[in-house]
C-alpha positions, 0 to 999 in steps of 0.5 A, a space after each residue: 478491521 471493522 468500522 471506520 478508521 483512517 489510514 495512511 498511505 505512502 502512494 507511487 509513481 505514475 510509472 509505478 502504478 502502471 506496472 502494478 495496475 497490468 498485474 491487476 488487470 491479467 487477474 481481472 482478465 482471468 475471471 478475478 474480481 475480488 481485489 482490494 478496494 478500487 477506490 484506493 491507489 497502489 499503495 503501501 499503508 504506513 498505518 491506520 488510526 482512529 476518526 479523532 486522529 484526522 487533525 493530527 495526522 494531517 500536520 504531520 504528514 503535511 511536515 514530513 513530506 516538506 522534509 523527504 526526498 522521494 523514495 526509491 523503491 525495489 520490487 523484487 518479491 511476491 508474498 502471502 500473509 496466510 493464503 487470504 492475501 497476495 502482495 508484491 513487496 519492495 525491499 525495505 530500505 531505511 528510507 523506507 522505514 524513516 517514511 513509515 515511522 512517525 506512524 508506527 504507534 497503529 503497530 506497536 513495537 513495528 512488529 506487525 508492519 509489512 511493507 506491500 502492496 496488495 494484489 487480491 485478497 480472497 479466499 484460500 482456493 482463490 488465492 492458490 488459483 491467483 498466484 501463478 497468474 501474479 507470478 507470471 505477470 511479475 518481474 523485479 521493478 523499480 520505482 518511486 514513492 512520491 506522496 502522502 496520501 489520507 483516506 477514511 475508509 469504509 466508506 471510502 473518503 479522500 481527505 488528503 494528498 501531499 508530495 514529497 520533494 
């Protein structure tokens, strides 16, 4: 996307974070350098909105996370959309999809939501050069999803962060 938007991010735990920040690191080691936005957590976007919606996005995160438990998560699985984007996805559960729904109008019908967390993004080449190196470092995980996390990006400005009980 272009311009400016909102976006909001469900964020993991610390242990969670560590085991997906050591695939990262085995591809920066590798030479790779083109991942996603430093600036950002590990991180599923649950959606992505318009400048105008930063009041109302803000309540709502602030009462959906006074009413949800944190989320277990599983990572069984390494994906691609096209050869422009390597991700490890958790198996989508209903808690999950609860998590995700008051923010499905930035994805009409949900049909376009996909639950991830994005390795690299880069061009076809890099990525076929990428994969095998993700595949290696992987293995099936679990974890949790603690907060709520808003950010406007690009530029990259921090608005909001909020725990789930």
């Amino acid at each position: 996307m272009e311009g400016r938007f909102l976006y909001v991010m469900a964020k993991y735990d610390e242990e969670t974070e560590k085991k997906l920040n050591k695939i990262k690191k085995a591809l920066f080691d590798a030479g790779f350098v083109k991942n996603q936005a430093s600036d950002f957590p590990n991180h599923i976007t649950l959606g992505s909105f318009e400048l105008d919606k930063e009041c109302e996005l803000k309540d709502k995160i602030k009462k959906l996370c006074k009413n949800t438990k944190k989320i277990p998560v599983s990572f069984n699985n390494i994906g691609l959309f096209g050869m422009k984007v390597l991700f490890i996805a958790p198996s989508v559960t209903h808690e999950l999809l609860n998590l995700q729904e008051p923010f499905n109008s930035s994805y009409p019908n949900n049909f376009n939501w996909v639950a991830h967390t994005t390795m690299i993004l880069d061009e076809p080449e890099v990525i076929q050069k990428a994969l095998p190196i993700v595949a290696e470092n992987f293995s099936s995980f679990s974890g949790y999803i603690e907060s709520i996390v808003l950010y406007e990006f690009s530029p990259s400005r921090f608005i909001l962060e909020e725990k789930l009980i």
